[in-house]
C-alpha positions as CSV (number, residue, x, y, z in Angstrom):
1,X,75.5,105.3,84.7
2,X,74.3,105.1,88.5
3,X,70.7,103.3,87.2
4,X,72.1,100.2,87.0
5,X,73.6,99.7,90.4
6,X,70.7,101.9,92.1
7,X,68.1,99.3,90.2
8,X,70.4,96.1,92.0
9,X,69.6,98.0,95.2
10,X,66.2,96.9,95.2
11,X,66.5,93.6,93.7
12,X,65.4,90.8,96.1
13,X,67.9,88.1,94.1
14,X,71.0,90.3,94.6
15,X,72.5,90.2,98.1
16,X,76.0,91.6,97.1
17,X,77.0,94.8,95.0
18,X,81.0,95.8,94.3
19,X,81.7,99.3,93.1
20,X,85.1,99.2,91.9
21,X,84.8,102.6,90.3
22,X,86.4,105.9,89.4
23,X,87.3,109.0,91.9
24,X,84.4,111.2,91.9
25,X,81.6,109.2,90.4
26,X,78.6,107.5,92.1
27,X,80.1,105.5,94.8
28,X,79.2,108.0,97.6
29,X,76.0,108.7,96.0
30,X,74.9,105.4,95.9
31,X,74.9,104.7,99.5
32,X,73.4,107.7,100.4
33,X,70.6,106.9,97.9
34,X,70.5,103.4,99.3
35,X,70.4,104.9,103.3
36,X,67.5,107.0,102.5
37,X,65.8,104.5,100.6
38,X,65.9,101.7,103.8
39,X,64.6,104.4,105.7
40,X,61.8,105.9,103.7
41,X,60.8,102.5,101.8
42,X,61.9,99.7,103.4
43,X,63.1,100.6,106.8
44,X,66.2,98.2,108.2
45,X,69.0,98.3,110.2
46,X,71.8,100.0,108.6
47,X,75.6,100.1,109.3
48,X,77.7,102.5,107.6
49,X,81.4,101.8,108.0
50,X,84.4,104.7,106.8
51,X,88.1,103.7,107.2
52,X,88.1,105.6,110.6
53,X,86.2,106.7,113.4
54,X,87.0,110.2,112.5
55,X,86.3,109.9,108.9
56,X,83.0,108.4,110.0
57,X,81.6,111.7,112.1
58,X,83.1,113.9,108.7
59,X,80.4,111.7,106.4
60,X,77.7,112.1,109.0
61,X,78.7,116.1,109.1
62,X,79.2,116.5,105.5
63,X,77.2,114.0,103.6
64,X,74.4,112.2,105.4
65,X,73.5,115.0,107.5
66,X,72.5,116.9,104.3
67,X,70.7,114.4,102.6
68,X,68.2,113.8,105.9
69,X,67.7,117.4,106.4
70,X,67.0,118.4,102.3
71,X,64.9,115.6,101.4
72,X,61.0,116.3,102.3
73,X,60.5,112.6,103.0
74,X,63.4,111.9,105.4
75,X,62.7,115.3,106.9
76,X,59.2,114.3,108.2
77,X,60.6,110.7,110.0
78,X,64.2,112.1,111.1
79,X,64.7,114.2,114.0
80,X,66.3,117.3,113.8
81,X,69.6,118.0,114.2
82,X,68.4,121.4,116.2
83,X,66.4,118.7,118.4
84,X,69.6,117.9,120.2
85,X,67.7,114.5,120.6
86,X,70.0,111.2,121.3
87,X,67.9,109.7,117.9
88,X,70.0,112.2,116.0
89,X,74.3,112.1,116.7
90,X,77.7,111.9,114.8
91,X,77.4,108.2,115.2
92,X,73.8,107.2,115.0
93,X,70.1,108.0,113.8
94,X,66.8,106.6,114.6
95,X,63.5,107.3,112.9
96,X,60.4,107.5,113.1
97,X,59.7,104.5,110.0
98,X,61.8,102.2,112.9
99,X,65.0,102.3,110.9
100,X,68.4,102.6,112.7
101,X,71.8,103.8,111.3
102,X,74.9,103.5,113.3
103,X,77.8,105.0,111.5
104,X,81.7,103.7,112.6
105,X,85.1,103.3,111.4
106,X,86.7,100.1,109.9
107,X,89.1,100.4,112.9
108,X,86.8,99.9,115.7
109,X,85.8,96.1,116.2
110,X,83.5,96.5,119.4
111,X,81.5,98.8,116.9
112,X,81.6,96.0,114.2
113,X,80.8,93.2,115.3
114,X,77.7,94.5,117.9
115,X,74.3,93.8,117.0
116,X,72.8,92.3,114.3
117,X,72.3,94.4,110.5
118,X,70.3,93.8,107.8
119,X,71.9,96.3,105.7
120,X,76.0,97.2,105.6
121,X,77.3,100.2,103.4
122,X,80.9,100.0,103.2
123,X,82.8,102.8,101.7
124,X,86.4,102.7,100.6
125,X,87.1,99.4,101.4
126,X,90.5,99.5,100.0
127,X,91.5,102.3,103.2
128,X,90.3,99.7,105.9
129,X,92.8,98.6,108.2
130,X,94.0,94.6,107.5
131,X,92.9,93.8,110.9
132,X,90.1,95.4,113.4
133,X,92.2,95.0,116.5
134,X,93.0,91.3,116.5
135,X,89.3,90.1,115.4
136,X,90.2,90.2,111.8
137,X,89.2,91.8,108.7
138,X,86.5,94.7,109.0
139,X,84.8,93.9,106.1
140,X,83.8,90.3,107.0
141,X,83.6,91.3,110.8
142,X,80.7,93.5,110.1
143,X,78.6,91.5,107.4
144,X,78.7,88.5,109.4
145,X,76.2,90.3,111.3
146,X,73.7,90.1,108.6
147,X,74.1,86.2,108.6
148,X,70.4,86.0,110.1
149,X,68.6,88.1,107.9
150,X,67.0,86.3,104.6
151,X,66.6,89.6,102.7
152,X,70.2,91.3,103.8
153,X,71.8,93.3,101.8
154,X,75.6,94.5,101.7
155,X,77.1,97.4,99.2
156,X,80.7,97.9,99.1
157,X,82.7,101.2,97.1
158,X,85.7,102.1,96.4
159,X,88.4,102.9,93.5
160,X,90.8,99.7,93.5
161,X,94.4,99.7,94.6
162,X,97.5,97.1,94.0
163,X,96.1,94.2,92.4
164,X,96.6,91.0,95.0
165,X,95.8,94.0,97.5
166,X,92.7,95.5,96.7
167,X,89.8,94.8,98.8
168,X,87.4,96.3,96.1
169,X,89.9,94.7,93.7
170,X,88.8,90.9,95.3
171,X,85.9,91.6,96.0
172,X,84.9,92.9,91.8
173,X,86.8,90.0,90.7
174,X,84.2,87.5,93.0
175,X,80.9,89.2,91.4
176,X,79.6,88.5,87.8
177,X,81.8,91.8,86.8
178,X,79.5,94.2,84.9
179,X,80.4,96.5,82.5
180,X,78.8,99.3,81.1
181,X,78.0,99.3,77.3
182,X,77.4,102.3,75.4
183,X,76.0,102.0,71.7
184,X,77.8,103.8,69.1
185,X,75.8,106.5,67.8
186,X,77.0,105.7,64.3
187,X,76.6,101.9,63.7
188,X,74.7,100.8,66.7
189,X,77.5,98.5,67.8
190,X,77.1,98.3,71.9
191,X,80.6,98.1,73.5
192,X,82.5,99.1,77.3
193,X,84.6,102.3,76.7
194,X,88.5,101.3,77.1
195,X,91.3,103.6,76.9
196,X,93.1,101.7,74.5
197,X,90.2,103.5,71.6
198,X,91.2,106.6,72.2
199,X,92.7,108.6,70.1
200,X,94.1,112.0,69.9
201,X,96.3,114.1,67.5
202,X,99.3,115.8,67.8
203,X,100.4,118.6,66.0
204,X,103.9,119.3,63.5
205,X,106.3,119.3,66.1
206,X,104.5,116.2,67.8
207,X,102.9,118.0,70.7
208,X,100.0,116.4,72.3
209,X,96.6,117.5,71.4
210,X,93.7,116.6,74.1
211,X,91.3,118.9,72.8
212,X,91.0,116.0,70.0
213,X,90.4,113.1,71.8
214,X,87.7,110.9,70.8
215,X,86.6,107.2,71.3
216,X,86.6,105.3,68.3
217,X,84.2,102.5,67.9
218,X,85.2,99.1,67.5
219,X,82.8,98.0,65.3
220,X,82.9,100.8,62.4
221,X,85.9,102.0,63.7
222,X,84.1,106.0,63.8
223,X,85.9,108.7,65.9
224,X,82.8,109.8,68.2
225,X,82.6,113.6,69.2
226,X,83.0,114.6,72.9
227,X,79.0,115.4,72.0
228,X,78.7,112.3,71.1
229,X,80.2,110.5,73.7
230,X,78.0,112.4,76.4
231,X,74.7,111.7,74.2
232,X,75.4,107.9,73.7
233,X,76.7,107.4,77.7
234,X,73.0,109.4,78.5
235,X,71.1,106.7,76.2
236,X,71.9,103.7,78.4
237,X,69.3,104.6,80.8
238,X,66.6,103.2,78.1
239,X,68.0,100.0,78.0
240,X,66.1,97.5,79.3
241,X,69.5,96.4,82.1
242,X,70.6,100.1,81.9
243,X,74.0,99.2,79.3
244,X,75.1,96.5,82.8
245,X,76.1,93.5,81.4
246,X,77.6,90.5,83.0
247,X,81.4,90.3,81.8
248,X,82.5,86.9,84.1
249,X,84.3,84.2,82.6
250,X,82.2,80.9,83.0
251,X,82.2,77.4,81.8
252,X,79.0,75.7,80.6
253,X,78.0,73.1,78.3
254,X,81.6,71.4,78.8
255,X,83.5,75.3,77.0
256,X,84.7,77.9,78.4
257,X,83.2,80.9,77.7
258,X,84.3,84.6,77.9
259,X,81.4,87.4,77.3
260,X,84.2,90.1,77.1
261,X,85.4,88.2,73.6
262,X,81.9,88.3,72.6
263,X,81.0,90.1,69.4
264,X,77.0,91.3,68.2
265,X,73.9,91.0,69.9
266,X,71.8,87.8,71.3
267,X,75.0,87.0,74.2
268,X,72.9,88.4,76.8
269,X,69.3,88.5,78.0
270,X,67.0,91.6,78.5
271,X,68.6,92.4,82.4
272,X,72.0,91.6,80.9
273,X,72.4,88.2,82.4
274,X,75.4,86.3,80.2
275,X,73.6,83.1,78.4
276,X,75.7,80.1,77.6
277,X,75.6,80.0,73.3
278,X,74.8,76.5,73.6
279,X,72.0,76.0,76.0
280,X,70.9,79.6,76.3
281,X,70.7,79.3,80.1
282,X,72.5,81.7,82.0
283,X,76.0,81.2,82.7
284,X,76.7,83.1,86.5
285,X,74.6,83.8,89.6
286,X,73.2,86.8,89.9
287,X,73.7,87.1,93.6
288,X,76.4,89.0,94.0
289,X,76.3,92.0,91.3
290,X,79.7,94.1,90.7
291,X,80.1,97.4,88.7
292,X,83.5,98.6,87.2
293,X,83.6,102.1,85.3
294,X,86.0,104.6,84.3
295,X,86.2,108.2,83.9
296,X,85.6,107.8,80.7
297,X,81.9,107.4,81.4
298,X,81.8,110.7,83.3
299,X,79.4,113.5,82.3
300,X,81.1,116.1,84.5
301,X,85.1,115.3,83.1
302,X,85.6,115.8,79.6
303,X,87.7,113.2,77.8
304,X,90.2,115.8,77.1
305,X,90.6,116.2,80.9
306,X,91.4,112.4,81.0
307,X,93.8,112.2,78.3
308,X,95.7,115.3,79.9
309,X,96.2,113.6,82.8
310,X,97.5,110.4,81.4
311,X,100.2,112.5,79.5
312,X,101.1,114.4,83.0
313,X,101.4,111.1,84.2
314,X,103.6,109.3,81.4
315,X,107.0,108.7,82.7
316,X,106.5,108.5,86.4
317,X,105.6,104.8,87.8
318,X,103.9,106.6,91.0
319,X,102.0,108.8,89.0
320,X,100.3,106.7,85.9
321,X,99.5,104.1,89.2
322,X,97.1,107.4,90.5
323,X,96.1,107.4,86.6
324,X,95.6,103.8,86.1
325,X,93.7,103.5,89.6
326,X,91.9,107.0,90.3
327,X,90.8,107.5,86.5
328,X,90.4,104.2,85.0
329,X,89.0,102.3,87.6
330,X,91.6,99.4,87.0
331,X,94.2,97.6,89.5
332,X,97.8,98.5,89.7
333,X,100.1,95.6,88.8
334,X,103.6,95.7,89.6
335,X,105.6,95.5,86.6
336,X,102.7,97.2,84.5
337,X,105.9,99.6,82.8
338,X,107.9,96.7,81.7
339,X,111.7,96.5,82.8
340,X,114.3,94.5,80.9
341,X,118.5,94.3,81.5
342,X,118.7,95.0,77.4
343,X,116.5,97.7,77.8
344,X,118.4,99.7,80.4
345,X,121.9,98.2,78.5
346,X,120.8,99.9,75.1
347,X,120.4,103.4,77.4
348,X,124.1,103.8,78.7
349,X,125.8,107.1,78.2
350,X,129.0,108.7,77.7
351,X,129.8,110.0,80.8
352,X,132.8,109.0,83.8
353,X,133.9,110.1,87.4
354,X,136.3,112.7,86.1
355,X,133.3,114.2,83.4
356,X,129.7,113.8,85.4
357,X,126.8,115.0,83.9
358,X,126.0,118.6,85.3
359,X,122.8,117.5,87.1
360,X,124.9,115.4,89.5
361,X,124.2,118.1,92.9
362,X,125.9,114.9,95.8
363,X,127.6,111.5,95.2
364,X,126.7,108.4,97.2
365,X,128.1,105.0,97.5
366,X,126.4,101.6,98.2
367,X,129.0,98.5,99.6
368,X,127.9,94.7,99.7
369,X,130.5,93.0,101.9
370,X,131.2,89.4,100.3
371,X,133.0,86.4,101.5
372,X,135.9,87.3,99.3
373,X,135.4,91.1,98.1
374,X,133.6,94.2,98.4
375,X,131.3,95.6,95.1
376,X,130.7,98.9,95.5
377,X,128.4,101.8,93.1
378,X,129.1,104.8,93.3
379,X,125.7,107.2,92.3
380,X,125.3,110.8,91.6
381,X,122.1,112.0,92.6
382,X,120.2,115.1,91.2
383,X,117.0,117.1,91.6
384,X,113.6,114.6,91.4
385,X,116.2,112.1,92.7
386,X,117.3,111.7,88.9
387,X,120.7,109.5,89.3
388,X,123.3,109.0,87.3
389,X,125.3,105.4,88.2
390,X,129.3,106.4,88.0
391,X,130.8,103.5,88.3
392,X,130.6,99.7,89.6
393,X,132.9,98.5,91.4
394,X,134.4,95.0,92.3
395,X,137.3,94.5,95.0
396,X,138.5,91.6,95.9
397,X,140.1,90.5,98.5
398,X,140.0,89.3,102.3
399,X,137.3,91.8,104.0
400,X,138.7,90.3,107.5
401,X,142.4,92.1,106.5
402,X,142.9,95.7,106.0
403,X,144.1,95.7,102.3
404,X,140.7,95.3,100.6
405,X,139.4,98.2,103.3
406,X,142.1,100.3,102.0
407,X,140.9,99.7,98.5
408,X,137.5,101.0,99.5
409,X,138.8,103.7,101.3
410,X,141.3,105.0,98.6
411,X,137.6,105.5,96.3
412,X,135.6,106.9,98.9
413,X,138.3,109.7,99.3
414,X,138.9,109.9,95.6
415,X,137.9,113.2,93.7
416,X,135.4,113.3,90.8
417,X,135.2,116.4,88.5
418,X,131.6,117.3,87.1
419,X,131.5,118.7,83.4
420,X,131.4,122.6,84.3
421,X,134.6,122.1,86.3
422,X,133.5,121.3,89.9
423,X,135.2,119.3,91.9
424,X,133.0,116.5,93.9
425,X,133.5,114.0,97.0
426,X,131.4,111.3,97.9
427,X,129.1,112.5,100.8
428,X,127.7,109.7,102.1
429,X,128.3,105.6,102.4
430,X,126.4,102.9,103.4
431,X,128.1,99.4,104.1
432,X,126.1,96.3,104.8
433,X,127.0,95.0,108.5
434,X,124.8,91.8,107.4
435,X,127.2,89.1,106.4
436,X,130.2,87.2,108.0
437,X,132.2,90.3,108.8
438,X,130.1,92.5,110.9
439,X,132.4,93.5,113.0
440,X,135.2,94.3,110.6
441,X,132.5,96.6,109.2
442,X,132.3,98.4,112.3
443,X,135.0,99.1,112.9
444,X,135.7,100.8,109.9
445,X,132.8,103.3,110.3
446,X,133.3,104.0,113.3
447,X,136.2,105.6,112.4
448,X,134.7,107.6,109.6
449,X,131.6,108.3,111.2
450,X,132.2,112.1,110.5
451,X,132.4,111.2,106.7
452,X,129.0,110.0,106.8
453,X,130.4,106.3,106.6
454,X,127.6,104.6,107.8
455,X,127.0,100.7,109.4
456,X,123.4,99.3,107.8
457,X,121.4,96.2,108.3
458,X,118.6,95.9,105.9
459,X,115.4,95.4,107.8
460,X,112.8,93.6,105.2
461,X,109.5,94.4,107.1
462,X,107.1,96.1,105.1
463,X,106.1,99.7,106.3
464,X,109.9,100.4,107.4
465,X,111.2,103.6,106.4
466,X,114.3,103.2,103.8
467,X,116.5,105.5,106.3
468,X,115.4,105.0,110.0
469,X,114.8,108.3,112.3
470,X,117.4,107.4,114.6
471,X,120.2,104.9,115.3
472,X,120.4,101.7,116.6
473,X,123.4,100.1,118.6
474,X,125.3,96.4,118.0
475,X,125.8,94.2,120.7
476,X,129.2,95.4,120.7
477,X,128.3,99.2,121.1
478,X,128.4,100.5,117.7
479,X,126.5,102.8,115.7
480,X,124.3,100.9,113.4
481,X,121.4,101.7,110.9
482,X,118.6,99.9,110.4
483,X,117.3,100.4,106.6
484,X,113.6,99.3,105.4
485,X,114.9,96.8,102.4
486,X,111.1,96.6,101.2
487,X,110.7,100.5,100.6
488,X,114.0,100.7,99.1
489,X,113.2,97.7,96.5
490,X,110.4,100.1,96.1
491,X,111.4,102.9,95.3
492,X,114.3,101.6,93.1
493,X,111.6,99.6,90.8
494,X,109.9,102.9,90.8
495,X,113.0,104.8,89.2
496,X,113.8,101.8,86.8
497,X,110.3,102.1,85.3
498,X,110.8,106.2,84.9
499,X,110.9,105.8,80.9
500,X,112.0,110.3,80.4
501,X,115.2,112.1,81.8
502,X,113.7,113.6,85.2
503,X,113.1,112.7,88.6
504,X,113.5,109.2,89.0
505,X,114.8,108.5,85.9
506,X,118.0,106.3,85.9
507,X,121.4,106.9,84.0
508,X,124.2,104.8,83.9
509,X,127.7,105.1,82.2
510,X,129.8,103.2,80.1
511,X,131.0,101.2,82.9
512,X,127.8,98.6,83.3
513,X,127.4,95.8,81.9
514,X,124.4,93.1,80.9
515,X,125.2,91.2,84.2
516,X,125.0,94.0,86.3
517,X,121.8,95.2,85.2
518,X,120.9,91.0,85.4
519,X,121.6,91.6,89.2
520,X,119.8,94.7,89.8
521,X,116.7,93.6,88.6
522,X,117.2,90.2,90.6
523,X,114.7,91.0,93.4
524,X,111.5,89.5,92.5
525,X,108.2,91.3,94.0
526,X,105.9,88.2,95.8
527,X,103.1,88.1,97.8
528,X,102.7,86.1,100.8
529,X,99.9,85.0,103.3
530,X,100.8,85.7,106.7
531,X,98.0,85.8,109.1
532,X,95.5,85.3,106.5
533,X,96.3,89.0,104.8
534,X,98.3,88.9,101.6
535,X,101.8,90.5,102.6
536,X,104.1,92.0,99.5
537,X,107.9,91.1,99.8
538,X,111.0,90.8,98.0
539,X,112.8,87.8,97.3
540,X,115.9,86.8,94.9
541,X,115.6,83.4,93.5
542,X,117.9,80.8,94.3
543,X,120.9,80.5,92.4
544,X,120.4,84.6,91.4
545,X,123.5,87.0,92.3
546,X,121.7,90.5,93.5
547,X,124.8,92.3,94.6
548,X,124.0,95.4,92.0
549,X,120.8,95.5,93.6
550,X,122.1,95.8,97.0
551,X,124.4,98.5,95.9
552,X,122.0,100.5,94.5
553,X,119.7,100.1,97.4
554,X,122.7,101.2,100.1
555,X,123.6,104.5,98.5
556,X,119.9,105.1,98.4
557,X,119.7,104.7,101.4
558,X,123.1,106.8,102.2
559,X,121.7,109.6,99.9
560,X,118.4,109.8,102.4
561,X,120.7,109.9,105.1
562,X,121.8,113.2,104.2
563,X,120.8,116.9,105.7
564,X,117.5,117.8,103.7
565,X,119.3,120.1,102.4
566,X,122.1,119.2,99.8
567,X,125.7,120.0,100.4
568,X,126.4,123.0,97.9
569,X,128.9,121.9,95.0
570,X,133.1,122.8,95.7
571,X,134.4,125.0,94.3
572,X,135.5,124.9,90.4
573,X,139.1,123.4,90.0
574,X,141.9,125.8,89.0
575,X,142.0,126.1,85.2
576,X,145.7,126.0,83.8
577,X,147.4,130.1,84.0
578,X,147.6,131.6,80.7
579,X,150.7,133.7,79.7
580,X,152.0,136.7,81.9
581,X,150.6,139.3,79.2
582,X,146.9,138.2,79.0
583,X,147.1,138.5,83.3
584,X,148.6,141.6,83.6
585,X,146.1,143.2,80.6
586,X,142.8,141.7,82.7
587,X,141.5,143.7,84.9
588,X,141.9,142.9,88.7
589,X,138.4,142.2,90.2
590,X,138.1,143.4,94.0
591,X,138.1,140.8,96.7
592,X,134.4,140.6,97.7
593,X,133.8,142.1,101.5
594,X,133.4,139.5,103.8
595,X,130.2,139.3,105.3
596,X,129.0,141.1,108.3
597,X,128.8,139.2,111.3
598,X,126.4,140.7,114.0
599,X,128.2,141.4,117.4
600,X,127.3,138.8,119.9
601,X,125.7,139.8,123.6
602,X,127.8,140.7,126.5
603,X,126.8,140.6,129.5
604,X,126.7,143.4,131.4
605,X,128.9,143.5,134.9
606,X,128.8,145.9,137.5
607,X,129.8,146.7,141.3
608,X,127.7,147.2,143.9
609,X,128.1,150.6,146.2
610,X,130.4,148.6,148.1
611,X,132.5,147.7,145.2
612,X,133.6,144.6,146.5
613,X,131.4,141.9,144.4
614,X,129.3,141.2,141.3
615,X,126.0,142.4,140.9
């Protein structure tokens, strides 16, 4: 699988190669291989660039360090590490052949932008910092050194991110986007390995079976072997452009053409340039050369490894994105599990405050202060943070008199009564201080601050925390909280797209309706430029009500604003006495002891000879 990019090393028409590639694979390898070969065959100036400083001196420990003192050739030109000589350190290594390595982190721009390079390794690209101090981004910092070398050469690596966000991502989606094909040992047909062919079986009881996976071929539509698999991904390396081919949309001969639509033989040339059906001519440059491959094209992880991952990861938004990125090598859109107001209407249960679901362990309440009313949500929260929506709520009224505040204060005191008998209380609120009657809003907390009635402000930056460490104060004195809107958005989009009763997943009761699902999925995920880096935010469109979604994000946020620890369940509501008989016949249990408390330290007093003071 590695041929094909190790063969663009060397080729003098290629000045770019993109790995956008599985965890694991040849991405490492690669630059390693391509260090030792400018220093053995072709000796150059080399930069190697890691995220960080630190991670930098850990590859120069762990992996370049072994690589110059194991192989014969590198050993005769490279001084020793023994040597102690100042050719030979954490951050640089000269040799004997005249080629020089310096090896930095993204994060350092002095380190980036000095000297000129002929040749710049960049691994995980995607981990860089958006800016190297204030001189911009790392990536273009450091191969605008090469700008005055004819025969320069620049190989980036790294498994790809959030698409609109992925350096590797950009960078793959630039190149003429290569993909590995693999004949099929049965009918010859040559195709890339998706996981959308392949197949598995389950058993009776529908239990998944990876030990059965297989790829099936999309020409004879043939179930290959995990034997098979292994044989036919080891055969590429005959082929005369090593299985690459060039998979870039292109537009020639006045049509648009699109190699991955392509079916049989005669698309492509002998190095696997794509040629225009028309004129024959090849359709994209091959100056820039990118590679994309999955895990299914590993030799050391069985597909049946793969497959069981995916099915750990079904479910859980967080986890199929580590799936989708780390095994298939593909971008992470947001919005890849689909979420529709009908779809979470249809999954309503029957439920109510006064008969919660048992998994409810702590209650929570969200309030949006409007103009003319306050909407409230009540949420029970569980383990996973599982939640179960109670109730919406919408009262109206004048929030700058007290009778609406008494309304919301008569449900935040209310009692709710779980299914096994337990009496609950709300724990924690969150009221947004935001709007026209922030002060009204303060006051009423701070009345109630030892309820856990809490004054918020949302705080849209990206990289806030939803609940902050510690308090802020108003202009007027008052305790407020600032609360990262973005992460919140984040994590409730997260939940939504949890599809199995667990952590994250979301139920709701009887109580909601279409339009307040419309609301909570009002917030619309965008991407901005601000200081030429694309920046994720939130926005509802104009016109769009999103109080449901505020809600929900405020007793998030009141639920993270909780001890770690969660309050332990009251005690079980008095069940109605039965008749004098059946109490006097039960036997009387004995009160249990109360527990032993340890005696506490005196101090110990005494007079001196004298008697007359302390000693």
């Amino acid at each position: 699988m590695a041929v094909g990019p190790t063969h663009a090393v060397t080729d003098p028409r290629i000045k770019t190669i993109s790995c956008m590639v599985s965890t694991q694979e040849f991405k490492t390898e690669l630059l390693l291989n391509t260090a030792g070969y400018y220093i053995d065959q072709d000796p150059a100036s080399l930069l190697i660039i890691l995220p960080t400083d630190k991670l930098a001196q850990g590859f120069t420990k762990d992996r370049l360090d072994p690589l110059l003192d194991e192989t014969p050739c590198l050993v005769e030109v490279v001084p020793s590490k023994k040597s102690r000589s100042q050719d030979r350190t954490l951050e640089r290594v000269l040799a004997d052949t005249g080629a020089l390595i310096d090896i930095v982190g993204a994060n350092s721009p002095t380190d980036l932008s000095s000297r000129p390079k002929r040749i710049v390794l960049a691994d995980e690209v995607d981990k860089y910092p958006a800016s190297a101090g204030k001189e911009g981004d790392p990536l273009a910092l450091a191969e605008e050194r090469q700008s005055t070398f004819w025969n320069r050469k620049s190989v980036r690596t790294c498994s790809p991110t959030n698409k609109g966000f992925s350096r590797i991502g950009r960078e793959y989606d630039m190149s003429d986007q290569r993909k590995l094909f693999v004949r099929c040992p049965h009918c010859d047909h040559a195709q890339p390995l998706t996981f959308k062919h392949v197949h598995w079986e389950k058993d009776t009881e529908g239990n998944h079976l990876p030990e059965t996976a297989g790829i099936s071929c999309k020409g004879c539509g043939v179930i290959w072997t995990e034997k098979e698999r292994r044989e036919a991904i080891k055969a590429v390396v005959n082929e005369t452009d090593f299985g690459w081919r060039q998979t870039k949309p292109f537009k020639c001969c006045g049509e648009d053409h699109k190699p991955l639509k392509w079916e049989g033989e005669g698309h492509w040339d002998q190095e696997g340039r794509a040629l225009c059906p028309t004129c024959l001519e090849p359709g994209v440059s091959l100056e820039h050369a990118g590679f994309n491959a999955s895990k299914l094209y590993s030799l050391s992880q069985p597909l049946s490894r793969t497959v069981q991952k995916f099915i750990g990861a079904k479910g859980d938004p967080s986890t199929l994105q580590v799936f989708v990125n780390t095994q298939l090598a593909e971008e992470w859109e947001e919005g890849s599990v689909k979420v529709d107001p009908d779809g979470l209407l249809s999954r309503r249960e029957v439920y109510g405050p006064d008969d919660l679901p048992e998994g409810v362990l702590v209650l929570t309440a969200g309030v949006d202060v409007q103009d003319n009313r306050l909407e409230l949500e009540i949420v029970g929260w569980g383990a996973g943070q599982e939640s179960w929506g109670v109730v919406p709520l919408v009262l109206y009224g004048d929030p700058s008199q007290d009778a609406v505040w008494n309304d919301l204060e008569s449900w935040l005191l209310r009692d709710f009564l779980r299914a096994d008998g337990r009496l609950m209380r709300i724990q924690a609120a969150a009221i947004d201080s935001g709007g026209h009657h922030t002060e009204k809003v303060y006051q009423f907390c701070d009345k109630r601050v030892g309820r856990r009635v809490h004054a918020i402000k949302g705080d849209g930056g990206a990289g806030k925390p939803i609940w902050p460490r510690r308090a802020s104060k108003s202009k007027t004195g008052f305790t407020l909280y600032m609360v990262g809107a973005h992460a919140a958005s984040d994590q409730i989009y997260g939940n939504l797209r949890t599809t199995e009763p667990g952590a994250g997943y979301c139920h709701y009761s009887q109580e909601y309706d279409l339009s307040w699902f419309k609301q909570l999925l009002a917030e619309k995920l965008i991407v901005r430029k601000v200081g030429g880096q694309n920046v994720r935010a939130y926005e509802c469109p104009k016109g769009t009500r999103n109080e449901a979604h505020d809600c929900r994000r405020y007793a998030l946020a009141a639920l993270l604003s909780l001890p770690r620890k969660l309050p332990p369940a009251p005690p079980k509501a008095p069940k109605p006495e039965s008749n004098a008989e059946e109490r006097s016949s039960a036997p009387a249990k004995p009160p249990a002891p109360p527990p032993k408390k340890k005696p506490k330290r005196r101090r110990r007093r005494g007079y001196n000879d004298t008697g007359d003071s302390w000693l």
